[in-house]
C-alpha positions as a Python dict, from the first residue, in 0.01 Angstrom:
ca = {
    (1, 'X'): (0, 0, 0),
    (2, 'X'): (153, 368, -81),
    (3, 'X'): (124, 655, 172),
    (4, 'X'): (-165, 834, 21),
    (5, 'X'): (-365, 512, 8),
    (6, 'X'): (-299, 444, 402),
    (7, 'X'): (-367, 804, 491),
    (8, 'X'): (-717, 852, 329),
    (9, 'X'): (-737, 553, 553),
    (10, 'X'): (-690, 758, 850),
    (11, 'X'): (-879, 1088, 765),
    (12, 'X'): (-1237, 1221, 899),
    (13, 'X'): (-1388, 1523, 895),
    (14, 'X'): (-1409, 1749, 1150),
    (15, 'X'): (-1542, 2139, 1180),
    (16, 'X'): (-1251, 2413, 1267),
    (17, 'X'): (-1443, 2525, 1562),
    (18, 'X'): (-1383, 2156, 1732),
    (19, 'X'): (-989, 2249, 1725),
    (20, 'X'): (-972, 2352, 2089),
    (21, 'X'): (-750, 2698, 2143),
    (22, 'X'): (-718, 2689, 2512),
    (23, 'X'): (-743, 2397, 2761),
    (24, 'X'): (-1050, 2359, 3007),
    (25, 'X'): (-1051, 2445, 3332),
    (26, 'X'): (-1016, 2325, 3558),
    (27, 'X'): (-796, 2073, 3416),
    (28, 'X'): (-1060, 1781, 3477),
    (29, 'X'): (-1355, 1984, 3380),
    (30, 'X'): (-1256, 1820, 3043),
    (31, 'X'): (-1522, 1587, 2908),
    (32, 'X'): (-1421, 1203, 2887),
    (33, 'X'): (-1478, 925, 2616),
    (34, 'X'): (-1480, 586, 2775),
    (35, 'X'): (-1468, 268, 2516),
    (36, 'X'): (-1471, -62, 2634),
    (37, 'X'): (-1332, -273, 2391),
    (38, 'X'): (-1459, -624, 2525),
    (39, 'X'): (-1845, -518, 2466),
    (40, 'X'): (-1761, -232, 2243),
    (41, 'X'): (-1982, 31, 2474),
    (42, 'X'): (-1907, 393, 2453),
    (43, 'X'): (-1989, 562, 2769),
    (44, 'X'): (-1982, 986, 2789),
    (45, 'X'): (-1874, 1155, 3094),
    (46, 'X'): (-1671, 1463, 3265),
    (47, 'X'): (-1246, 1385, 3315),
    (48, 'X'): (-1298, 1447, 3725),
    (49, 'X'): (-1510, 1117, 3673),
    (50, 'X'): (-1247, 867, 3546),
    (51, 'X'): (-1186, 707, 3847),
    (52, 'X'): (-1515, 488, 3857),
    (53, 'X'): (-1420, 369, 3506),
    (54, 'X'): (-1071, 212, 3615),
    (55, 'X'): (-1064, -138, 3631),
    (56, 'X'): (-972, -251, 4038),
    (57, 'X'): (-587, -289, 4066),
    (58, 'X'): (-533, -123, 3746),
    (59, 'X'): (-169, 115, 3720),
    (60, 'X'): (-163, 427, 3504),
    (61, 'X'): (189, 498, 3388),
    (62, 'X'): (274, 876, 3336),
    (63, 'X'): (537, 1100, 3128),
    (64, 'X'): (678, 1299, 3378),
    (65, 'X'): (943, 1499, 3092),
    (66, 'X'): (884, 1898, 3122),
    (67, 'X'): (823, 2127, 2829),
    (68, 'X'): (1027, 2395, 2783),
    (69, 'X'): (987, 2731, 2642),
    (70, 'X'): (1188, 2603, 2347),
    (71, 'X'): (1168, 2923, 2054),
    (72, 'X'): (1383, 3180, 2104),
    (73, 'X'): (1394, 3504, 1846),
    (74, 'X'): (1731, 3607, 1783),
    (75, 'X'): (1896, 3876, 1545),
    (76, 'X'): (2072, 3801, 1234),
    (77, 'X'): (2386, 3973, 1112),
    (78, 'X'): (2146, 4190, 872),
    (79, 'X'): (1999, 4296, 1189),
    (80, 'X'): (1661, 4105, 1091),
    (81, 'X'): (1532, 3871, 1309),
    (82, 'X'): (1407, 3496, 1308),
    (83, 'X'): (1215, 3215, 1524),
    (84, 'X'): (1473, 2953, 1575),
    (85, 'X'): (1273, 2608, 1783),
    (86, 'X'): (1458, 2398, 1983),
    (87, 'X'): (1464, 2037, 1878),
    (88, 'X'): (1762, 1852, 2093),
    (89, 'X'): (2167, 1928, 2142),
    (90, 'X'): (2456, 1704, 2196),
    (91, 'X'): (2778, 1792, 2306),
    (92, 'X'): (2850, 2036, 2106),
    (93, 'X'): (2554, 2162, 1859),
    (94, 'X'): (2227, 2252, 1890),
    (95, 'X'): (1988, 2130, 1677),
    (96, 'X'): (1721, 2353, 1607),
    (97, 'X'): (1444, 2448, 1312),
    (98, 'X'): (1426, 2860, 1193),
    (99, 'X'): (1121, 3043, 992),
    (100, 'X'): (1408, 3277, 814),
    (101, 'X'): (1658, 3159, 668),
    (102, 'X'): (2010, 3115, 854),
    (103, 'X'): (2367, 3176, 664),
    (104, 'X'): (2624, 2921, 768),
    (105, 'X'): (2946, 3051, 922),
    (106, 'X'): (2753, 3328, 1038),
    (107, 'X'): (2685, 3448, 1363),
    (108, 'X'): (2289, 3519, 1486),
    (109, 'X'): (2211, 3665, 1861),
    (110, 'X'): (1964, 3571, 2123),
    (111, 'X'): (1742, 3889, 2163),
    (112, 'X'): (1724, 3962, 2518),
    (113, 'X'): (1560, 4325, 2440),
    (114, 'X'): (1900, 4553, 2473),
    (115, 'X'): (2086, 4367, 2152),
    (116, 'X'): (2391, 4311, 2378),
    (117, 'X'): (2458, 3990, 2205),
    (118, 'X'): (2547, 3872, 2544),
    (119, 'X'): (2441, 3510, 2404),
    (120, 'X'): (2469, 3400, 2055),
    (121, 'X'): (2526, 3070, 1810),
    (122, 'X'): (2761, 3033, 1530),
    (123, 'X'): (2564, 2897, 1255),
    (124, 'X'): (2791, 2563, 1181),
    (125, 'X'): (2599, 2375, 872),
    (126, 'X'): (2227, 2341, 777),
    (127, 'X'): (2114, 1955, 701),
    (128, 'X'): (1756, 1860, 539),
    (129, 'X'): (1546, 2144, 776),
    (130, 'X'): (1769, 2203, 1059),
    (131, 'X'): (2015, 2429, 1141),
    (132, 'X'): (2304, 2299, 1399),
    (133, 'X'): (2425, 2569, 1589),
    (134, 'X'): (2775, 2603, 1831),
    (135, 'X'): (2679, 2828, 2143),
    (136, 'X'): (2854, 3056, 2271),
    (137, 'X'): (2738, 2899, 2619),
    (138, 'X'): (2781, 2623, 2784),
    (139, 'X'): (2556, 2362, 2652),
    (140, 'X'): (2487, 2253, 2979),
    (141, 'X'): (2290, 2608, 3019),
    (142, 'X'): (2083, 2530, 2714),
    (143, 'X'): (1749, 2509, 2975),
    (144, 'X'): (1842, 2773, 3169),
    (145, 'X'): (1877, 3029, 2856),
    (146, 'X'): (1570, 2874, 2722),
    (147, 'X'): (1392, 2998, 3035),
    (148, 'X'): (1481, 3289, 3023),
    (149, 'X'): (1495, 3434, 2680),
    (150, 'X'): (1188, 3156, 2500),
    (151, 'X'): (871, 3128, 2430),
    (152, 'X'): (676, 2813, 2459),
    (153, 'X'): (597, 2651, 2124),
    (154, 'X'): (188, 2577, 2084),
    (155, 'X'): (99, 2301, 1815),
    (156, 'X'): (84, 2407, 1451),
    (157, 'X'): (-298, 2322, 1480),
    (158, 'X'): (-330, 2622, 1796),
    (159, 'X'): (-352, 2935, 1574),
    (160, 'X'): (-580, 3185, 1792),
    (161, 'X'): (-445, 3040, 2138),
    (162, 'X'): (-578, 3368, 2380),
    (163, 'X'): (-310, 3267, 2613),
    (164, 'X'): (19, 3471, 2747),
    (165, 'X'): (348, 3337, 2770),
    (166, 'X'): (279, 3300, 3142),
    (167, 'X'): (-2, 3066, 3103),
    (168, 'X'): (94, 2898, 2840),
    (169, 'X'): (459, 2798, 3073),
    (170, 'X'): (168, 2677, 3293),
    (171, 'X'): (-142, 2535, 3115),
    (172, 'X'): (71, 2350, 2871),
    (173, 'X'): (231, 2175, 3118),
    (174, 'X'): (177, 1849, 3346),
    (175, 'X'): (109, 1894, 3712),
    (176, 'X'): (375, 1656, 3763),
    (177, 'X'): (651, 1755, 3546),
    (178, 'X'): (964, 1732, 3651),
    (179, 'X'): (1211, 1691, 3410),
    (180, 'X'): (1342, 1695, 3069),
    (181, 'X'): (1355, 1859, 2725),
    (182, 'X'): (1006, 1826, 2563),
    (183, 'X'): (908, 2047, 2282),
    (184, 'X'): (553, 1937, 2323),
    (185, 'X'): (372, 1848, 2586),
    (186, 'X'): (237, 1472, 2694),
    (187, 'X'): (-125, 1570, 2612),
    (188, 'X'): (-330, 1311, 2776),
    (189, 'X'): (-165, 1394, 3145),
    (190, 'X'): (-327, 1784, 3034),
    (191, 'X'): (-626, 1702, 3220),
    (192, 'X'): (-482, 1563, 3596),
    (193, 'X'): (-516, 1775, 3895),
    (194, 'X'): (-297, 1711, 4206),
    (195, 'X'): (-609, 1648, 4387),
    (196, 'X'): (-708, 1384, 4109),
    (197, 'X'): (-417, 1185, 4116),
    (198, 'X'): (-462, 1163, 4472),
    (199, 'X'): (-789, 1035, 4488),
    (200, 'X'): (-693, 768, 4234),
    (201, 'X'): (-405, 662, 4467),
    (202, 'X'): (-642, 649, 4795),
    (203, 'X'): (-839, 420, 4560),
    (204, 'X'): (-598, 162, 4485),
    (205, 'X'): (-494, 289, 4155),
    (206, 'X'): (-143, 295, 4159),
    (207, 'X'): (40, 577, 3965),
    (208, 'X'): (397, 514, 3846),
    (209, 'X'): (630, 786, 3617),
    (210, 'X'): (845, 650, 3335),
    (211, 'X'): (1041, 1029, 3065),
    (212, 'X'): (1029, 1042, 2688),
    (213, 'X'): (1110, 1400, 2568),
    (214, 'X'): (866, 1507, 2280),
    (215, 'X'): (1014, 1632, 2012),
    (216, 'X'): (846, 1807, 1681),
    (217, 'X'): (862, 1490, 1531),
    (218, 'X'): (525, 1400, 1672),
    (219, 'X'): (344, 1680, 1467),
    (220, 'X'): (529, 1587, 1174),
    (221, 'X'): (348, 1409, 852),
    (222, 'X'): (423, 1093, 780),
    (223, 'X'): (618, 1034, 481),
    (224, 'X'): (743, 749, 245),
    (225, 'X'): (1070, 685, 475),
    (226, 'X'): (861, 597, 752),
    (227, 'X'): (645, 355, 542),
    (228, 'X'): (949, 193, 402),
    (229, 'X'): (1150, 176, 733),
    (230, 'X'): (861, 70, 965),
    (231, 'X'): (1018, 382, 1184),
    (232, 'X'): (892, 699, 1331),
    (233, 'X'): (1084, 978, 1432),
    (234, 'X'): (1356, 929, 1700),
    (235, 'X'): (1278, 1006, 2062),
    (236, 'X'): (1476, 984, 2384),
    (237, 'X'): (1308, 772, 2679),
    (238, 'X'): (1432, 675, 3036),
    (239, 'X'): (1276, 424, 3275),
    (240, 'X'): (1403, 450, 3677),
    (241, 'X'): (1521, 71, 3778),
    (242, 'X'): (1308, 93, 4021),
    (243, 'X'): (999, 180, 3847),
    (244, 'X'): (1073, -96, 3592),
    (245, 'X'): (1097, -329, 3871),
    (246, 'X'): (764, -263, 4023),
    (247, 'X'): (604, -232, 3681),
    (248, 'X'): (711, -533, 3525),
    (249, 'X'): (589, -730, 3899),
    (250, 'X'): (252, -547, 3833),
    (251, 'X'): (245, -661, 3504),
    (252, 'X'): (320, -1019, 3632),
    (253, 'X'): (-34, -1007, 3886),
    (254, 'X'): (-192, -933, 3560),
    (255, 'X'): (-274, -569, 3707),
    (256, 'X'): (-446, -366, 3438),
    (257, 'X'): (-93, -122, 3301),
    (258, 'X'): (-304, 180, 3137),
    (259, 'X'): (-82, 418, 2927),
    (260, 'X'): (-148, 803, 2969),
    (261, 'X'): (-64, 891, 2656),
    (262, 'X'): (39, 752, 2336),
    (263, 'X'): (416, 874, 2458),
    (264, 'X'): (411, 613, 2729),
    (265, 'X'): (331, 360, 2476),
    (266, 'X'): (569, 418, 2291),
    (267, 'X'): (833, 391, 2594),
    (268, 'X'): (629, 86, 2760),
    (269, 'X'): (632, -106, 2435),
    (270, 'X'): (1046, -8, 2297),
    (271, 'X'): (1115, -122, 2669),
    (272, 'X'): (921, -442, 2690),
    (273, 'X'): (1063, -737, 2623),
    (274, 'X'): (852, -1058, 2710),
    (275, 'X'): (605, -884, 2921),
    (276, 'X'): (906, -675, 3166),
    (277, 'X'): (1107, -377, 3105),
    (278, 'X'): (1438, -458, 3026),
    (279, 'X'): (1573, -133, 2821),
    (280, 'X'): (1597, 129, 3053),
    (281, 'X'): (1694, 391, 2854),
    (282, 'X'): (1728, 496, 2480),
    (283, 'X'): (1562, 615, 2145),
    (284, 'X'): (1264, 486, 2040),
    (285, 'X'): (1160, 481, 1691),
    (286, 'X'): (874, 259, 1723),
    (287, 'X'): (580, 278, 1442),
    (288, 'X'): (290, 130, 1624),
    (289, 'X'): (-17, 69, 1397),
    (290, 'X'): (-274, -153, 1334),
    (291, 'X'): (-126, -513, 1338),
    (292, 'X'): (97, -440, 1645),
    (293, 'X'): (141, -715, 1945),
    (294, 'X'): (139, -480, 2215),
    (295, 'X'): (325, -674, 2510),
    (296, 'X'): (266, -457, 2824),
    (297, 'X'): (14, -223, 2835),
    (298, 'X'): (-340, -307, 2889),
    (299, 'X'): (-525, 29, 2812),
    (300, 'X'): (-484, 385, 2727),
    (301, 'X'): (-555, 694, 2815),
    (302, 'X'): (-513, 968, 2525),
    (303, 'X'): (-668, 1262, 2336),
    (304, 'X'): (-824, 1329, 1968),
    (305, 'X'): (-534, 1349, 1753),
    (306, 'X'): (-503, 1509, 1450),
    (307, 'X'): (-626, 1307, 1112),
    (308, 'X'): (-340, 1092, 888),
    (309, 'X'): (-163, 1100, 1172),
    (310, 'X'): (94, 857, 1350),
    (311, 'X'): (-45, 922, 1649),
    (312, 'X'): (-456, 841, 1523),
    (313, 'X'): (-238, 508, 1355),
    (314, 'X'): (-143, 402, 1714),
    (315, 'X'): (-474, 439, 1874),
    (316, 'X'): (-607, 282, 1570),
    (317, 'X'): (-357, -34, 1681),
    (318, 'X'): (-556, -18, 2001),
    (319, 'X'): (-909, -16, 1891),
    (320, 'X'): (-937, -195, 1515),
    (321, 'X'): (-899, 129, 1282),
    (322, 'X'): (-1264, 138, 1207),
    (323, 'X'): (-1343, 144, 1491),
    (324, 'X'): (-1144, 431, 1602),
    (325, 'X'): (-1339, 629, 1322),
    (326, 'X'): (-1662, 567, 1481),
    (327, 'X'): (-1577, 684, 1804),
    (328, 'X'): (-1436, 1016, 1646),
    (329, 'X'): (-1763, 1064, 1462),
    (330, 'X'): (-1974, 995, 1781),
    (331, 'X'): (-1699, 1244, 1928),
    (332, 'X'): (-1791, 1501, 1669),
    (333, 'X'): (-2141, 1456, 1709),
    (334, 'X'): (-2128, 1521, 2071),
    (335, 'X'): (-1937, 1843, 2002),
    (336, 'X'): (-1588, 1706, 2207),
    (337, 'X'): (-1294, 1915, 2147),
    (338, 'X'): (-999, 1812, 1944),
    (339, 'X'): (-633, 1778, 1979),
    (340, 'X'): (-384, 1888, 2256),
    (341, 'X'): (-612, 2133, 2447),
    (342, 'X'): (-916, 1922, 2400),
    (343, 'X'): (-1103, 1608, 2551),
    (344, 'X'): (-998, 1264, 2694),
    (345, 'X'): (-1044, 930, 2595),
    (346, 'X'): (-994, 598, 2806),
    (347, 'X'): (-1016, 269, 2571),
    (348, 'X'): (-995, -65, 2796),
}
């Protein structure tokens, strides 16, 4: 099958107006799809409602990486200025994505409002899309200049978002972040409170925290390569010993393992190997889509994700792909709201 045939696979309609701008709140004021796959019943409900939908003994697993505010406008010799994003950085270059073009062997400055050039990159080479750039920094600081001098970076799809740069460092981020180098939040864990997450625990849920650090890969089309390969983009994932310990034990008493977020299924799943997590740490370039033995977790907990997309491809592996399309026309029909500031979804 070629791409375009597998994609109109994947695509639905749905009215702008669905494409949610800001996130509810409160967080779990969010309304919630529940599907139950074993008698195929769709049940409709608020987020603050989840817990009576859990199975007993069941874990939810949780992306704990941080977003950061990961576009920064800088000045170019010409004295224009550009939007360079943040992808990743290694020990020497960062790797990053501009709206203007950047020269190579040039030198462009982070605008911190006086023009000191107090902090700037030497433009090194430009590869495919991305620019790799030499700081003039310690690449250690990377976060801390980020902080300082960015701007968070909203989803292509988020084009009239009414927040400021204060809420946004706030709303589009996980009660429970702690750590990390995300470009994009974990969506699904949007819509937990602090109080939420403790009920759950008082219930006998048990809540666990595994890091993969979103990159811009997960907004990005799918193309021929990753049809050929069987790959997605490349992200970086981390699983305490600990954690992987008492997860793959759960996992052993046949406790329910449900995935907040398509993120942790992607970690859960590159880490599982024979029903326990065995590597720790790494990239993942997993390409889960219908057809997929998934070996460790048991449910999911996600949003409405974008049409064509990877992400609508993994749910799909969850669900049976047609199904998955009914659910986001009953979705429609019930006026939910779409993508990273929108609804829930639990499929058991």
């Amino acid at each position: 099958m070629n791409l375009e045939s597998l994609l109109k696979q994947y695509d639905f309609a749905l009215p702008k107006e669905l494409i949610a701008q800001k996130p509810s709140r409160p967080r779990d004021s969010a309304r919630l799809l529940i599907y139950r796959r074993k008698d195929e019943k769709i049940y409709f409900d608020v987020f603050a409602n989840i817990a009576k939908y859990l199975p007993k003994n069941s874990v939810l697993v949780f992306n704990e990486t941080k977003v950061v505010p990961a576009k920064l406008t800088v000045i170019k010799p010409t004295g224009g200025k550009a939007e360079i994003l943040y992808i990743s950085h290694d020990a020497k270059y960062i790797k990053a994505l501009s709206n203007k073009p950047l020269s190579p062997g040039t030198v462009t400055c982070i605008n911190d409002g006086r023009h000191l050039c107090k902090y700037n990159f030497f433009v090194q080479k430009r590869q495919t899309q991305f620019y790799f750039l030499k700081p003039n920094f310690p690449i250690s600081q990377i976060k801390s200049i980020l902080k300082k001098y960015g701007q968070t970076p909203l989803p292509p799809y988020i084009k009239n978002s009414p927040l400021s740069e204060k809420q946004k460092r706030e709303q589009y981020q996980t009660v429970f972040a702690k750590q990390g180098l995300s470009v994009a939040a974990p969506t699904a864990s949007l819509h937990f409170t602090k109080k939420l997450i403790t009920k759950l625990k008082k219930q006998g849920i048990g809540v666990k925290f595994v890091q993969l650090d979103v990159n811009l890969g997960t907004f990005a089309p799918l193309n021929e390569q990753n049809l050929k390969t069987g790959k997605l983009h490349s992200e970086n994932y981390s699983i305490d010993a600990k954690t992987a310990r008492e997860l793959s034990q759960m996992k052993k008493q046949n406790r329910p393992i449900i995935a907040v977020g398509t993120t942790v299924v992607r970690t859960l799943e590159s880490a599982s190997k024979t029903g326990s997590l065995a590597k720790l740490s790494g990239s993942t370039e997993l390409f889960i889509k219908p057809g997929f033995k998934f070996q460790f977790i048991s449910g999911l907990i996600t949003n409405f994700h974008v049409r064509k997309s990877s992400l609508l491809m993994l749910v799909s592996a969850v669900t049976g792909r047609q199904k998955i399309l009914q659910i986001y026309g009953q979705a429609t029909k019930k006026r939910f709201r779409f993508f990273s500031f929108g609804d829930g979804m639990l499929i058991l």
